[in-house]
N, C-alpha and C positions, 0 to 999 in steps of 0.2 A: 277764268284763269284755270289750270289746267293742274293736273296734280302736282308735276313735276317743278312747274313752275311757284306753284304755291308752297310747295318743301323748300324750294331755293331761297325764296322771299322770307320765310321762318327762320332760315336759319341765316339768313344776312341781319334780319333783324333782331336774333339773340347774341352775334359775334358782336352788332355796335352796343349793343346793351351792354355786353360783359367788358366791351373795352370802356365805355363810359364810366360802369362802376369802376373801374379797375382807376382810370384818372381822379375819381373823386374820392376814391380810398386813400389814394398815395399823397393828392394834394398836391401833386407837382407837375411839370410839363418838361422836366430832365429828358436828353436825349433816352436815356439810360432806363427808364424806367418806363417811356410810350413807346420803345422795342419789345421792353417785358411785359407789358402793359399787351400788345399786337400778339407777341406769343402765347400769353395766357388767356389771352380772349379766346385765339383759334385753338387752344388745345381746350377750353371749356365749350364751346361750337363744336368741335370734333366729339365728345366725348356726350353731348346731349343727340347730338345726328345719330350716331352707335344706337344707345338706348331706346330714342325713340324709334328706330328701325326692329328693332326686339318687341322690346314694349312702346307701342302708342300713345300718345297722350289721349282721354277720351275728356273732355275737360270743356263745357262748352255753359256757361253760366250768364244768366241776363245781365244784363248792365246795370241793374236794380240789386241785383245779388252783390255783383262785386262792391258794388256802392254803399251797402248796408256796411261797413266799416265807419262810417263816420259817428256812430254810438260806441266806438272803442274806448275813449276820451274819458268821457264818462265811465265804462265798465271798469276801464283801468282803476280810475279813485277812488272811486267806490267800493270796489274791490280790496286794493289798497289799505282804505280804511276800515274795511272789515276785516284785515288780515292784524291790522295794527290792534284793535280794539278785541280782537279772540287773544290775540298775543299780551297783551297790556292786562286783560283780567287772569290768566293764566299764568303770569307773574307776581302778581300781587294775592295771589291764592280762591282766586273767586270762580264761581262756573268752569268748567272746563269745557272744550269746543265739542259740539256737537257734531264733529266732523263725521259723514253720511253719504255713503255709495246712495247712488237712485237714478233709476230709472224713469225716461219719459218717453211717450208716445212719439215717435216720428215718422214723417212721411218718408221715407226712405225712396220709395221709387224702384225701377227697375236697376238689377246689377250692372247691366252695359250699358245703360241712356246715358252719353254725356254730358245732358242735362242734371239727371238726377244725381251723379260722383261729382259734379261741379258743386249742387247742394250739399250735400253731406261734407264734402272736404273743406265748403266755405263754413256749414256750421259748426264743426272742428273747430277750425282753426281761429276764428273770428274767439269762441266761446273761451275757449282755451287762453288765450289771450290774458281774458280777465286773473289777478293770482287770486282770488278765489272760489273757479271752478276747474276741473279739468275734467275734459273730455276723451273717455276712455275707448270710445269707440264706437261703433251705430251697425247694428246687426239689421241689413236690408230684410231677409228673411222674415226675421219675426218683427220690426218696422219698432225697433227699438232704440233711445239712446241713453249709453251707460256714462255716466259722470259722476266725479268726487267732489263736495263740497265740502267750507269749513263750516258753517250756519248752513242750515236751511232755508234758502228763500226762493223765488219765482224764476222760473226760467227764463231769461232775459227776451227783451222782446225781438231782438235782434235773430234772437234764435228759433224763436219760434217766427221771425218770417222767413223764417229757410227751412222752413218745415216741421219744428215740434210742436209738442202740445204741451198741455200746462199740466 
């Protein structure tokens, strides 16, 4: 497939995307709204084509990568119920949280591998996730990543298969 032909296919494939969402947000199939529904798709289509013309998406992650979401579930209640239980002793006057910037080891990878911004941005986001960790950000350079937590515990394993260390 050819380049030209592969941009066309991308972006035929992000206008049915955005008009689908657009039907399952509104919940209806009104004349009046898969008009606005068709407008809003091709001005969100218009307006990703622009961008990626400037800036390119470099975003190219294994299938194994994008898939490691299925331990979200988990990180969620877990999480969850450490936010409840730093909250719960913290009003009842007991321990205070031990809430802790910290750093861990990551394989960061080269700055323009699409590979490697697929990893980082999935272990962002995936970590992030959890409410309680946040990921502040991954300095390729020095193969760093910077994160807030409320307790201190192990860096989920989710994240270390997208690249960190413990």
């Amino acid at each position: 497939m050819t380049g030209g032909a592969k941009s066309a296919l991308t972006l035929v494939l992000w206008a049915s995307a955005s008009y689908l969402l657009w039907i399952v947000l509104t919940g209806t199939f009104a004349l009046h709204e898969l008009l606005l529904g068709t407008l809003a798709a091709l001005l969100a289509t218009l307006g990703l084509g622009t961008v990626n013309l400037k800036y390119p998406a470099r975003f190219r992650p294994t299938l194994g990568e994008l898939l490691a979401f299925w331990r979200l579930a988990w990180y969620l209640l877990s999480g969850a119920g450490e936010v409840w239980l730093v909250a719960a002793r913290d009003l009842v006057g007991g321990k205070p949280a031990n809430s802790m910037f910290r750093l861990a080891e990551f394989e960061a990878g080269e700055q323009e591998d699409p590979h490697c911004t697929a990893r980082r941005v999935l272990a962002t986001t995936y970590t992030t996730v959890a409410p309680n960790f946040i990921v502040l950000g991954v300095n390729s350079r020095e193969r760093k990543l910077l994160f807030h937590q409320i307790e201190r515990s192990a860096v989920p394993k989710m994240t270390k298969g997208l690249g960190a260390k413990s």
